[in-house]
N, C-alpha and C positions, 0 to 999 in steps of 0.2 A: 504494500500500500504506500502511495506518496501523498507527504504530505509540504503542504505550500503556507509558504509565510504569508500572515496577511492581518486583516481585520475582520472579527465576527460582526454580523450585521444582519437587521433582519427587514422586511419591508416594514413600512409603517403600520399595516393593518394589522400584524402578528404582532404587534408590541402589548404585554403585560406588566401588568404592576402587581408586585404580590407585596403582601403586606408582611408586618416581624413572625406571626404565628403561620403562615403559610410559608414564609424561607425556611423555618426554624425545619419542616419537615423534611425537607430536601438535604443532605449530609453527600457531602462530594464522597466521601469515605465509602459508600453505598453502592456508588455506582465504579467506581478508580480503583487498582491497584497497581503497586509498583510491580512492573515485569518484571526486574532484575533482584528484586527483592520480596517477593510474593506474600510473604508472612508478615511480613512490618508493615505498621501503619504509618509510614511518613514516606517525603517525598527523598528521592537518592540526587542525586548533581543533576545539572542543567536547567536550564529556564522555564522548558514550554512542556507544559502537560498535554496529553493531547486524549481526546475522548473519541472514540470508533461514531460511527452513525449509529449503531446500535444499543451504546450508553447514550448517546444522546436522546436516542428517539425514549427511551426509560426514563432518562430525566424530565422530557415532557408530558410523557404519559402519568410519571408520578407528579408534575404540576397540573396537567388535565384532573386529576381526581383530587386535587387541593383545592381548585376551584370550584369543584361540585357545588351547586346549592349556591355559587355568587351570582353577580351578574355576568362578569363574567365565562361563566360555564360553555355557553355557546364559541366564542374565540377560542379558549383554550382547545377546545377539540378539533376545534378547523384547525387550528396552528399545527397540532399533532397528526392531526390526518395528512396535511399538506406534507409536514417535514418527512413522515412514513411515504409519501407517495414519491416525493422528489429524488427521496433516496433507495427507490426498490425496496422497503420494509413491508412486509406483513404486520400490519399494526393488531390482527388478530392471534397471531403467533410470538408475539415480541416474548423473548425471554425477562424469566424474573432477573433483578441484578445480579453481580455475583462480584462486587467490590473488596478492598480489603477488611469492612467492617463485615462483612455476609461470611468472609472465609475465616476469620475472627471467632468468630461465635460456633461456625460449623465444627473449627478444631478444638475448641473449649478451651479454660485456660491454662495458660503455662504452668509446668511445674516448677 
């Protein structure tokens, strides 16, 4: 996979506002893990983290269901539908996450 330097950006119509109790749900940890370091939760050298289409599209899928029940609610899912279609995802098959908080818990804790 190549990836290109640039700026994230999105059209104006997709743009959200999530308020402190709707970020608070979102945990980067959730959806990222270090490849070179699988089992640790933190970041290893260089700059740019980079997230597959397919944590991404998790990431909005778990912002589409924070919005449930706002006004909102309608954008979020077209945002999510839109970002699954532009990018070839099955937005009905999206995997659960599987970050370094998810592999964390599934190993239990250290002795």
């Amino acid at each position: 996979m190549i990836y290109y330097e640039g700026y994230v950006s999105t059209k104006s119509e997709y743009k959200l506002e999530m308020n402190h109790f709707e970020a608070k749900q979102l945990k980067f940890w959730n959806y990222y893990f270090n490849p070179n370091q699988p089992e640790l939760i933190r970041f290893g050298s260089g700059l740019h983290r980079y997230l597959s289409h397919e944590q991404a599209a998790q990431i909005l899928r778990d912002v589409m269901n924070a919005k449930m029940g706002t006004k909102d609610e309608l954008l979020a899912n077209r945002f999510f539908e839109h970002f699954c279609k532009t990018n070839g995802i099955d937005s009905t098959s999206l995997q659960e996450f599987n970050g370094a908080l998810r592999r964390s818990v599934s190993r239990g804790p250290s002795p």
